[in-house]
DOMARKE-495467 format. One record per residue (C-alpha): residue in three letters; x, y, z. Coordinates in nm, 3 decimals. Example, Ala and Ser with C-alpha at 12.3 -4.5 7.8 and 13.67 -1.06 7.14 Angstrom:
{residu = ALA xx = 1.230 yy = -0.450 zz = 0.780}
{residu = SER xx = 1.367 yy = -0.106 zz = 0.714}
This chain:
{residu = UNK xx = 20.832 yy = 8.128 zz = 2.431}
{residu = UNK xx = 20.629 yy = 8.441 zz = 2.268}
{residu = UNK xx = 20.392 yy = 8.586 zz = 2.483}
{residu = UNK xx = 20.005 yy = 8.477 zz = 2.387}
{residu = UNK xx = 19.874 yy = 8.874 zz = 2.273}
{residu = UNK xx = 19.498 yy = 8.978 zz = 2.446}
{residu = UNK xx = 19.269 yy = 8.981 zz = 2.170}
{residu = UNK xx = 19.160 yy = 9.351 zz = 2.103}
{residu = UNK xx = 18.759 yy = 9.369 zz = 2.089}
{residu = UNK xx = 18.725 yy = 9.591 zz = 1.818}
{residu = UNK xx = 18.886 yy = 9.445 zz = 1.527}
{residu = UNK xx = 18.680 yy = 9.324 zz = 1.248}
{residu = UNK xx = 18.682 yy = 9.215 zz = 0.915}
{residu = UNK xx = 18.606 yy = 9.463 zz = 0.610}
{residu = UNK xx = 18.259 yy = 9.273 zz = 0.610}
{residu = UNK xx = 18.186 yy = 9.401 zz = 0.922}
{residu = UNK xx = 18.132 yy = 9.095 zz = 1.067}
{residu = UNK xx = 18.379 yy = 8.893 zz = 1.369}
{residu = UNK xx = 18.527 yy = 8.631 zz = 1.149}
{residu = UNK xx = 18.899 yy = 8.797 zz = 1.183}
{residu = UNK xx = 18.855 yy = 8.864 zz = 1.490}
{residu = UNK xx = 18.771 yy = 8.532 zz = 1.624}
{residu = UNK xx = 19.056 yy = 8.341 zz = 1.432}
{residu = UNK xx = 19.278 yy = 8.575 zz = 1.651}
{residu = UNK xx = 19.105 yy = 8.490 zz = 1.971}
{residu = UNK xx = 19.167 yy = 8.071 zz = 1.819}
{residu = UNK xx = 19.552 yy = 8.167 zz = 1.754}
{residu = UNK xx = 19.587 yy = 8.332 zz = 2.112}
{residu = UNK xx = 19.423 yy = 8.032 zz = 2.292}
{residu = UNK xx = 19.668 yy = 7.730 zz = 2.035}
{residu = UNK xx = 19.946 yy = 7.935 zz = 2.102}
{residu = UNK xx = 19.864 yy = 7.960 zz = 2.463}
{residu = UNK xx = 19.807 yy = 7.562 zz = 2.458}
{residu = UNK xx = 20.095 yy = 7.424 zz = 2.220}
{residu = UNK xx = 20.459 yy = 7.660 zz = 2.248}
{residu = UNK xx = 20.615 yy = 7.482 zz = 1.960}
{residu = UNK xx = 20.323 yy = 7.669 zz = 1.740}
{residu = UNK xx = 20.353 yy = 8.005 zz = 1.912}
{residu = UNK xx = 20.588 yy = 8.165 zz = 1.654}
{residu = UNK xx = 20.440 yy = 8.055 zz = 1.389}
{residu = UNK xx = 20.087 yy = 8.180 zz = 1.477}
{residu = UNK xx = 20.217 yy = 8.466 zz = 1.597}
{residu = UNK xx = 20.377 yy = 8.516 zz = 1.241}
{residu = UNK xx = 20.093 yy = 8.370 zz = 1.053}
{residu = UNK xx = 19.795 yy = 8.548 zz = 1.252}
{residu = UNK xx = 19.901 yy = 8.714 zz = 1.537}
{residu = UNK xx = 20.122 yy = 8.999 zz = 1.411}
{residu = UNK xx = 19.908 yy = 9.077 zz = 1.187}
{residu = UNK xx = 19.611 yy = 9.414 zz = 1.209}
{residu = UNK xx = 19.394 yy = 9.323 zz = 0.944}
{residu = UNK xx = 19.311 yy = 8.967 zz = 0.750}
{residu = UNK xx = 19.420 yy = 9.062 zz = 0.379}
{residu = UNK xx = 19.741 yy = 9.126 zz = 0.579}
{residu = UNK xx = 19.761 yy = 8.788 zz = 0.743}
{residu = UNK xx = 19.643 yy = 8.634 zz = 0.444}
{residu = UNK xx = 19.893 yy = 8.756 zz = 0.209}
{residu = UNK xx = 20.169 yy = 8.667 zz = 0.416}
{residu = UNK xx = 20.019 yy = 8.364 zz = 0.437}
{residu = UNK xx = 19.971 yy = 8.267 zz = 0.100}
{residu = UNK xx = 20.342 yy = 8.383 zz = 0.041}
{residu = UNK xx = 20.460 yy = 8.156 zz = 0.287}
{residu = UNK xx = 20.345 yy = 7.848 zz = 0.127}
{residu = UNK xx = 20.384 yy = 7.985 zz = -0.265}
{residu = UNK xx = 20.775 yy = 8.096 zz = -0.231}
{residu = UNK xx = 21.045 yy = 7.860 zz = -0.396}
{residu = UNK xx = 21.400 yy = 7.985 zz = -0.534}
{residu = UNK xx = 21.237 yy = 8.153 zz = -0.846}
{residu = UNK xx = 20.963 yy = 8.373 zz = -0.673}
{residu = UNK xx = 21.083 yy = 8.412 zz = -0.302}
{residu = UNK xx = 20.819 yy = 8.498 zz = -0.002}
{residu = UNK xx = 20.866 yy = 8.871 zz = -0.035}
{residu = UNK xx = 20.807 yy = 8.924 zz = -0.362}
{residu = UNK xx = 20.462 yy = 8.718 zz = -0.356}
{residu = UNK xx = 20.370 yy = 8.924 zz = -0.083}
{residu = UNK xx = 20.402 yy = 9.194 zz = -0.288}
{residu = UNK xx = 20.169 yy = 9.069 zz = -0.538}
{residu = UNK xx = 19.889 yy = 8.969 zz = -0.302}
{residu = UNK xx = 19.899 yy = 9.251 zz = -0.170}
{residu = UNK xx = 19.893 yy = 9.477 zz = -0.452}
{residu = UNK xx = 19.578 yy = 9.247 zz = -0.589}
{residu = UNK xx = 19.399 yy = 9.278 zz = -0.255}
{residu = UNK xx = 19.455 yy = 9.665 zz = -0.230}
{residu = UNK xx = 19.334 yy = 9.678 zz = -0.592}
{residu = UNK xx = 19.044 yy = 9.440 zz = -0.584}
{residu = UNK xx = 18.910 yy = 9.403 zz = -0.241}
{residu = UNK xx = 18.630 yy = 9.184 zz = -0.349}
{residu = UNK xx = 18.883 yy = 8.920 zz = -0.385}
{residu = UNK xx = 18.941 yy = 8.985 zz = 0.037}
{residu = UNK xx = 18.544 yy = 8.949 zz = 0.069}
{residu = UNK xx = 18.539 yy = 8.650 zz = -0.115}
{residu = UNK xx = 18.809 yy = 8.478 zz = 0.070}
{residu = UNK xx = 18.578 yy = 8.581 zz = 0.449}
{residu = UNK xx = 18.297 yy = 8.418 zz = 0.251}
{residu = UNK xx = 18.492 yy = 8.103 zz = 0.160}
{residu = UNK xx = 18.635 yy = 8.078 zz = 0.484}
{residu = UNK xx = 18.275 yy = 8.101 zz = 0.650}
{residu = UNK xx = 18.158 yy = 7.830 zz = 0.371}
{residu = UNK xx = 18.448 yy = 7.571 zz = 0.481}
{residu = UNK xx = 18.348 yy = 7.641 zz = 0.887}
{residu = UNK xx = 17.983 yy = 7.621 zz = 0.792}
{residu = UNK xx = 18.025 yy = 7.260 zz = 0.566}
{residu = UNK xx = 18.307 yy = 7.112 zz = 0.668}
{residu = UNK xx = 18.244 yy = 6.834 zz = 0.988}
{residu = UNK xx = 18.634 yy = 6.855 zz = 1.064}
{residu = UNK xx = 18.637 yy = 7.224 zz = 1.045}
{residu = UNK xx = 18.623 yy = 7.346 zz = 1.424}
{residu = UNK xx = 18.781 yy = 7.685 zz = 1.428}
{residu = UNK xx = 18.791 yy = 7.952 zz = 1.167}
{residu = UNK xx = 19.214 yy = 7.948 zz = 1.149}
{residu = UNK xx = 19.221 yy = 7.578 zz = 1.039}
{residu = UNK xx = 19.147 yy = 7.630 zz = 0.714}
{residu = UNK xx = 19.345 yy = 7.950 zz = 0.686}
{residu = UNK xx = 19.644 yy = 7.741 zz = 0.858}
{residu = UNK xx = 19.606 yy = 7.401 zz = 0.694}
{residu = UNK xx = 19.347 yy = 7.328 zz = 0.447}
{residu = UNK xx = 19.465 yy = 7.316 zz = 0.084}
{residu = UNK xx = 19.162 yy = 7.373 zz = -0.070}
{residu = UNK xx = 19.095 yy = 7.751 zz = 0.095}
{residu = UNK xx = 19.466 yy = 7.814 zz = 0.015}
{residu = UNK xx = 19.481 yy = 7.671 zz = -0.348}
{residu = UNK xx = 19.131 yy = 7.897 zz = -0.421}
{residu = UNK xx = 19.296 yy = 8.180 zz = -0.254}
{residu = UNK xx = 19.611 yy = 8.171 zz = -0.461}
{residu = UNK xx = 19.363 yy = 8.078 zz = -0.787}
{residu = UNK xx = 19.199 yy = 8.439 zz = -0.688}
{residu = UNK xx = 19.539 yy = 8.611 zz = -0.703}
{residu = UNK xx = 19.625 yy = 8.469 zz = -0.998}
{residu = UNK xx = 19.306 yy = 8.534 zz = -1.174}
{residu = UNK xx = 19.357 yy = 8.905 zz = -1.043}
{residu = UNK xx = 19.696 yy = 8.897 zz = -1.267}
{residu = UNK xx = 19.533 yy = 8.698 zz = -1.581}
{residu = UNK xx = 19.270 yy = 8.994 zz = -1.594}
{residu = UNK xx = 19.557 yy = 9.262 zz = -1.549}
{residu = UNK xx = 19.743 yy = 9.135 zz = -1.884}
{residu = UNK xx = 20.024 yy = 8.985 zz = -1.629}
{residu = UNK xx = 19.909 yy = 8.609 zz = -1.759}
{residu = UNK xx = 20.300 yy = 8.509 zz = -1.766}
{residu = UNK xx = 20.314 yy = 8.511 zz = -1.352}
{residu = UNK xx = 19.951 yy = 8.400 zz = -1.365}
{residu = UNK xx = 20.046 yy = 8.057 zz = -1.516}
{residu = UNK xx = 20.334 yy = 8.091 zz = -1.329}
{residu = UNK xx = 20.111 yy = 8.094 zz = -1.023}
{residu = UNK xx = 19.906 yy = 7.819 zz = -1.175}
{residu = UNK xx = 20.216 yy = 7.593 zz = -1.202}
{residu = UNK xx = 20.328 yy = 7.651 zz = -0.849}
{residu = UNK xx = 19.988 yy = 7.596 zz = -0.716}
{residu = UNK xx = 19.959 yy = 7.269 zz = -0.915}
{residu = UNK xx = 20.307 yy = 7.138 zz = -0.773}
{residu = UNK xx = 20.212 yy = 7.270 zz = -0.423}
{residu = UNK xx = 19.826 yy = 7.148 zz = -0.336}
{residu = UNK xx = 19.797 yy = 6.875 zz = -0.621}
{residu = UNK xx = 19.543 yy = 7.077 zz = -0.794}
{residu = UNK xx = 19.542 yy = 7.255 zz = -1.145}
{residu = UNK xx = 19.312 yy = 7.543 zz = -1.206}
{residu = UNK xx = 19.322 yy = 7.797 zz = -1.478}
{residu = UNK xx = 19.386 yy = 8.159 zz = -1.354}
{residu = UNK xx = 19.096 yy = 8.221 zz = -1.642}
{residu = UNK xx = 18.827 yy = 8.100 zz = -1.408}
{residu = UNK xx = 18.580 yy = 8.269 zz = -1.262}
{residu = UNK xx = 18.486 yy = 8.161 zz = -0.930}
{residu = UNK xx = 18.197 yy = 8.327 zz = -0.701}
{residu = UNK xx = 18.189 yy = 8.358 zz = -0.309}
{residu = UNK xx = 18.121 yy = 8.103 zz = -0.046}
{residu = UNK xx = 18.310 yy = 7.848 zz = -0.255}
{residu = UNK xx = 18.390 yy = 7.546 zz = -0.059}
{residu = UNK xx = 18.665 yy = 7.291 zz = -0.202}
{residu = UNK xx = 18.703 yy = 6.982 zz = 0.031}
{residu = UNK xx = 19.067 yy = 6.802 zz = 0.038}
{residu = UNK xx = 19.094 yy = 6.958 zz = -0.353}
{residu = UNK xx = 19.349 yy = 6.681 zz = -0.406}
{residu = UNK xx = 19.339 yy = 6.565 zz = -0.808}
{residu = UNK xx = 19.085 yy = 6.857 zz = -0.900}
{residu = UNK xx = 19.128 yy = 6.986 zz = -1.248}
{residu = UNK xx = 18.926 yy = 7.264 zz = -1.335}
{residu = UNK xx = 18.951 yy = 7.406 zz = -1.729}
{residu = UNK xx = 19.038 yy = 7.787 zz = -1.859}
{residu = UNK xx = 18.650 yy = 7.895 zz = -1.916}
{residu = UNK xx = 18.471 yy = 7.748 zz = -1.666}
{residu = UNK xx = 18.254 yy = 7.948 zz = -1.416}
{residu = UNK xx = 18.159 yy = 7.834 zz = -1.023}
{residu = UNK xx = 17.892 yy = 8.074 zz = -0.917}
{residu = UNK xx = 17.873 yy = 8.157 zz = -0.535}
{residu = UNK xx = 17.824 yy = 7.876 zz = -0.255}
{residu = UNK xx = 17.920 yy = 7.555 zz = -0.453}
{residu = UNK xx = 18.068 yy = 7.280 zz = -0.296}
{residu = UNK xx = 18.341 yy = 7.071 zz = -0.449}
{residu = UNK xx = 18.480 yy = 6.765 zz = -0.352}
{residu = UNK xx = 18.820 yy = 6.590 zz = -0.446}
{residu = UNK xx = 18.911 yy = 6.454 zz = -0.774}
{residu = UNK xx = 18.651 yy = 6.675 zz = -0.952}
{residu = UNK xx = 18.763 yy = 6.758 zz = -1.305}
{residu = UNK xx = 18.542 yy = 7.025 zz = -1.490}
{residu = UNK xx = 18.686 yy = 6.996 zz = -1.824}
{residu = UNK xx = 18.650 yy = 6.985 zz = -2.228}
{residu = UNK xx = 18.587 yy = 6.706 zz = -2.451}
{residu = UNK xx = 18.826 yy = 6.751 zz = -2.690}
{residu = UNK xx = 19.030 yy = 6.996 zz = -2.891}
{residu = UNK xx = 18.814 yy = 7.228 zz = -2.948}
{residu = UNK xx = 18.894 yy = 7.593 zz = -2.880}
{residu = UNK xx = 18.672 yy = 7.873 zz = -2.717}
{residu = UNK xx = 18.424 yy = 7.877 zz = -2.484}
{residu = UNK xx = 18.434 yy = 7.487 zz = -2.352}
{residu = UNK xx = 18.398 yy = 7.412 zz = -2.011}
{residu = UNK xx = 18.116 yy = 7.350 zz = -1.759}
{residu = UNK xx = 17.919 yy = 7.623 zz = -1.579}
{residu = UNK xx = 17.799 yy = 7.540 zz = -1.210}
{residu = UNK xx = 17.531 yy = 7.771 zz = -1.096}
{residu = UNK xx = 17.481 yy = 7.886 zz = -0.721}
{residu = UNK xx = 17.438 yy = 7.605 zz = -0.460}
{residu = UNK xx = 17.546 yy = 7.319 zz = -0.676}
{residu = UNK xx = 17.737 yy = 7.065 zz = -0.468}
{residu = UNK xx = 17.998 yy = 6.840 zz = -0.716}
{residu = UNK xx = 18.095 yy = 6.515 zz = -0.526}
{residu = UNK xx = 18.401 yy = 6.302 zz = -0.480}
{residu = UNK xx = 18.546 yy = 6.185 zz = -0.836}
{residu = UNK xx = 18.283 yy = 6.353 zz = -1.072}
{residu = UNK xx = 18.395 yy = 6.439 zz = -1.429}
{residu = UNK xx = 18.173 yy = 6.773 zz = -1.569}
{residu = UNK xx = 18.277 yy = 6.786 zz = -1.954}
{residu = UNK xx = 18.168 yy = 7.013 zz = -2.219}
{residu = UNK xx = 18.036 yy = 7.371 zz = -2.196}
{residu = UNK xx = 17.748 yy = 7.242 zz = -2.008}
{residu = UNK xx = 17.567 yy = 7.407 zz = -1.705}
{residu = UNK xx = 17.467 yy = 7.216 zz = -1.381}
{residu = UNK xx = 17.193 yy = 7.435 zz = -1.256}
{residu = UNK xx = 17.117 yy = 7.598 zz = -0.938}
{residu = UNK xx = 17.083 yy = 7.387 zz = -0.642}
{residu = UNK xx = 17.170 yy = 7.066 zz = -0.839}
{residu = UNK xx = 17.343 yy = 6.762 zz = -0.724}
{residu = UNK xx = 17.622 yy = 6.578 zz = -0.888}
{residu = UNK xx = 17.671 yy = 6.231 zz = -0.780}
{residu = UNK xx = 18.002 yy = 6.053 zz = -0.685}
{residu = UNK xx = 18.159 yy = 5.946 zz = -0.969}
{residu = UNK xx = 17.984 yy = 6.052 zz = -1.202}
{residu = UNK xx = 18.059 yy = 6.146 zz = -1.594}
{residu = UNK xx = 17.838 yy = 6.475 zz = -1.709}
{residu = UNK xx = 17.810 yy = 6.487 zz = -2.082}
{residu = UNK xx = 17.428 yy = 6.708 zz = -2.083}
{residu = UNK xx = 17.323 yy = 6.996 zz = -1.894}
{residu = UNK xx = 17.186 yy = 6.910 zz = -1.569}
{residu = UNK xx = 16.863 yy = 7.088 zz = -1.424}
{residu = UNK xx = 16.798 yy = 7.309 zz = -1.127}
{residu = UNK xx = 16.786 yy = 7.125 zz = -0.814}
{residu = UNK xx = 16.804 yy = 6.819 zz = -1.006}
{residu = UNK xx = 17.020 yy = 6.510 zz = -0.849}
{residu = UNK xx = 17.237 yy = 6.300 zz = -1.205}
{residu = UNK xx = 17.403 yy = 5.982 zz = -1.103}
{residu = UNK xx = 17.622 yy = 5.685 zz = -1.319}
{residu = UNK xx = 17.787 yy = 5.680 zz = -1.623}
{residu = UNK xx = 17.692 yy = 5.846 zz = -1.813}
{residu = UNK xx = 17.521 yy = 6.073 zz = -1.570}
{residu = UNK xx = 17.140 yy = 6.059 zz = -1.555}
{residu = UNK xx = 16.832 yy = 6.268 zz = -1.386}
{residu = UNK xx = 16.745 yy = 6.004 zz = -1.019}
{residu = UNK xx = 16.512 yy = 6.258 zz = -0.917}
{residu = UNK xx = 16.473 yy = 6.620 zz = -0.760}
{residu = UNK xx = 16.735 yy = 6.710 zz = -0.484}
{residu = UNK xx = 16.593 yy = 6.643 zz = -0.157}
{residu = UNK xx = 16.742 yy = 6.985 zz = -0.020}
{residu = UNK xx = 16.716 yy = 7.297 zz = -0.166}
{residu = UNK xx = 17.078 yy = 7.400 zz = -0.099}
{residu = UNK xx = 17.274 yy = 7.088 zz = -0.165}
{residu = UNK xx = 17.638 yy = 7.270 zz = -0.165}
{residu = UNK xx = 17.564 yy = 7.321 zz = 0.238}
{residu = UNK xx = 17.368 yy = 6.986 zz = 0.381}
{residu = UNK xx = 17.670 yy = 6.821 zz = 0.212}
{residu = UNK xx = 17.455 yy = 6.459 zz = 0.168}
{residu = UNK xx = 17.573 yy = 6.275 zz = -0.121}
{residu = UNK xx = 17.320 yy = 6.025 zz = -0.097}
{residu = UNK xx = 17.088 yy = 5.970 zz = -0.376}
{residu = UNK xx = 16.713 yy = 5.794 zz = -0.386}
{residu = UNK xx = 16.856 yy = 5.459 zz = -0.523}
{residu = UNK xx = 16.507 yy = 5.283 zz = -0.611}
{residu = UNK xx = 16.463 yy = 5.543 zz = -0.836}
{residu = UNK xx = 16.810 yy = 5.532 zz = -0.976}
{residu = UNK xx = 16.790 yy = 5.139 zz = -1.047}
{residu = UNK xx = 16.441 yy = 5.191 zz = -1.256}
């Protein structure tokens, strides 16, 4: 059985914050706890100096296959990481938004570890990284793999912010020129898609703070404003306000949010007197 490693106190994140830190103190203490895990925090977490380190090899883990083996996407993480570092930022922040939202999140490695929707963004930030860099063959190569691994199909095109929090991201579809700005929440079976054929600019736009529950269809290059809410289930065909809450099918205005930051209070409950007027 590996040896569980002291946690050094003066390791921190590139935000300058504990976050990395504390996920090492968490892998320590599991692999302390549970021996059958110990290698494979150690490898994971553990072994690792920095977090774009640990996350690359992490990511690599679950993305190889026969075509594209672990080393070689190890290579590419790494190479987007060292070349973008915001994308390392953003994945802290996301990481922080999942601990922050999340009611089963209860230590900052789950999520890293086990959560499909902070490792399918992750991998969606690589392979936007390569769709920007003229590599857009291995980007929808990416795309594909992610799509077959965490039952989730995202452009590489997107543009996602910081903070971004998808919850169990199983049956998510999200189209080529849509934009999530930073701290939106999304839930499962979300599709932010087009209407038709039509080429170009075509898919929604969800400003800062926006929370996008369970089984909601966005269509259309349409914006859902700051701070709005999306019901569950729920079909957006018009532009939805700031800190505005649309419910039904089609999707109408039930009144003002009751929070200001809907994406983090995570209440998908709606005034429903006002909704059945």
């Amino acid at each position: 059985m590996a040896e569980a490693v002291a946690e050094p106190t003066n390791v921190v994140d590139m935000t300058g914050d504990q976050t990395w830190a504390r996920m090492r103190v968490e892998a320590a203490a599991a692999a302390a706890e549970e021996p059958a895990l110990a290698s494979f925090l150690h490898a994971t977490i553990l072994n690792h100096e920095t977090f774009e380190a640990a996350l690359s090899f992490r990511l690599a883990q679950k993305l190889s296959e026969r075509e594209m083996n672990a080393m070689l996407w190890r290579e590419v993480c790494s190479e987007a990481f060292s070349d973008e570092p915001s994308i390392v930022d953003a994945a802290l922040h996301d990481l922080r938004a999942v601990y922050k939202r999340d009611p089963a999140c209860h230590e900052y490695m789950q999520p890293f570890l086990y959560f499909k929707g902070y490792l399918s963004l992750q991998a969606q930030r690589v392979a936007h990284w390569l769709w920007r860099n003229e590599r857009k063959a291995l980007a929808l190569f990416l795309q594909s793999r992610m799509s077959e691994l965490f039952g989730v199909d995202i452009h590489p095109a997107v543009v996602f912010g910081k903070g971004v929090f998808i919850d169990h991201a199983t049956g998510i579809v999200i189209g080529e020129t849509a934009r999530v700005e930073d701290d939106v929440s999304i839930l499962q079976n979300v599709t932010l898609g087009g209407t038709g054929k039509e080429d170009g600019d075509r898919h929604p736009k969800i400003r800062r703070g926006a929370l996008i529950s369970v089984g909601a269809k966005v269509l259309g290059n349409i914006e859902v404003g700051e701070g709005a809410k999306v019901a569950a289930g729920s079909v957006v065909l018009q532009a939805v306000d700031a800190h505005c809450t649309v419910a039904g099918v089609p999707a109408k205005p039930v009144g003002a949010c009751a929070e200001s930051n809907p994406s983090e209070t995570m209440d998908q409950s709606f005034n429903y007197d006002v909704y059945s007027i």
